[in-house]
Residue, then its C-alpha position, 0 to 999 in steps of 0.5 A: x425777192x425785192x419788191x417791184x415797187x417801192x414808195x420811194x423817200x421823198x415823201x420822208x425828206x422833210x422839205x426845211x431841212x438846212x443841214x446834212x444832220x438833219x436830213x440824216x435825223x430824217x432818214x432814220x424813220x425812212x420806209x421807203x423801200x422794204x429794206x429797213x424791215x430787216x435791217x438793223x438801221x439807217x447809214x446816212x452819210x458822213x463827213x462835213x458839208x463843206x468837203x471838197x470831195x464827195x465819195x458814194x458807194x453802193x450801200x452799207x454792209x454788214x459792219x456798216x449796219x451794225x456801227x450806223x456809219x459808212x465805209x467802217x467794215x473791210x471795203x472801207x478801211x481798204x478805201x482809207x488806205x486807197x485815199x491816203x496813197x492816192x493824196x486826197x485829204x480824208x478830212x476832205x472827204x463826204x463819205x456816202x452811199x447810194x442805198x442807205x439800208x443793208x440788203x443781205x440773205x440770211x445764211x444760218x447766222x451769217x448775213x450776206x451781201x446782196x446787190x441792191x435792186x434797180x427798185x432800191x437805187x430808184x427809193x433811195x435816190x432822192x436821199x442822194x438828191x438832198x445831200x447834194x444839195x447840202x454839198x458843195x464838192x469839187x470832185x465827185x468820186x462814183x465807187x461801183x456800178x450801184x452808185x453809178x446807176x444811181x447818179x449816171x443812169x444805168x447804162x453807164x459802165x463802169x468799166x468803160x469810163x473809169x477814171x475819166x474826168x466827166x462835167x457834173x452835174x451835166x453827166x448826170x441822168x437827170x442834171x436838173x435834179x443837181x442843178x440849183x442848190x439853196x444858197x441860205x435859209x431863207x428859200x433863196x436857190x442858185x446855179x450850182x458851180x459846174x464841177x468834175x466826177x470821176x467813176x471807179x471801181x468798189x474797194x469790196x471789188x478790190x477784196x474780191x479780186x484775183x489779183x489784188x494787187x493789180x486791182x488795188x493799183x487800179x483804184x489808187x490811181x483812179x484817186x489820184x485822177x482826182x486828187x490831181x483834179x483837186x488840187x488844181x481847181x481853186x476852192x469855191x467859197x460857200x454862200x451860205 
């Protein structure tokens, strides 16, 4: 059973931190909530800091756990082959996730994936907060209810909004969290420039559907939702 608290990660984000790598160097000690007791390690994000799209999911799995990397088990590879449908450029892409320890139940030897708790999504989301900082997307992609709690609050459904096209990071349940970005490494913070997110379903949704195919096809377009937003919004060159 989760814990009903948590102490949260922020006090394990190392307030000098200039790049994704070292933020994710940091999560690795991160004892934030009690899901790295059993877990095999941190998964930070990946991808490169000037990706043009930012995609989160809910939080690693089973492969994930074990390889230390996002989106490498059955739900990623179905997500790469989504992404190449939909013609979003994976060298683009900033792959994360909303809870960075795997939450499972031990069934004999198998491990098997449990929802995080709002008490776990609340730990981990000032992690979210501090890649944010470090990215300078166009898009933002919301993979599943999870994520979306984390970044929309939890009464926003997913299956009301997907693939709409929202302002970010004005829809955000706390804008202000996203609002100012560091613009070099002297302390100097701005305006981060307004942009669009876009929420969908999970690809371990799609695996675990009745019909696949359908629910497939619902994801590719929802990616293409977003690759066309991509491709008519002009690159913002980064400042720092």
């Amino acid at each position: 059973m989760a814990e009903q608290t948590a102490p949260g990660a922020q006090r394990f984000i190392p307030p000098d931190a200039d790049t994704i790598d070292e933020l994710r160097a940091a999560a690795g000690g991160c004892r934030g909530c009690e899901l790295y007791r059993d877990a095999s390690q941190t998964v930070f994000g990946r991808g490169d800091e000037s990706a043009r799209v930012v995609l989160v999911g809910e939080q690693p799995g089973d492969m994930e756990d074990q390889k230390g990397l996002p989106f490498v088990g059955p739900a990623g590879r179905l997500l790469r082959r989504a992404v190449d449908d939909a013609k979003l450029d994976p060298k683009q892409l900033y792959l994360t996730n909303a809870v960075k320890h795997f939450r499972f139940e031990l069934r004999g030897r198998r491990r098997i994936h449990q929802t995080p708790d709002q008490v776990h999504i609340t730990a981990c989301r000032p992690w979210l907060v501090a890649e944010f900082a470090r990215l300078r997307p166009d898009v933002v992609v919301v993979l599943g209810a999870t994520a979306a709690k984390a970044l929309l609050g939890p009464s926003f459904r997913v299956t009301r909004q997907r693939g709409e096209l929202l302002p970010w990071p004005a829809s955000a349940q706390h804008p202000e969290d996203f609002q100012r970005v560091p613009v070099d490494n002297a302390g100097e913070v701005a305006d981060a420039p307004p942009t669009r997110l876009l929420a969908t379903i999970h690809p371990s949704a799609v695996l675990r559907a009745d019909d696949q195919d359908k629910a497939y096809e619902g994801l590719v377009a929802d990616l293409t939702v977003a690759a066309r937003a991509l491709a008519g919004k002009r690159r913002v060159n980064r400042s720092s």
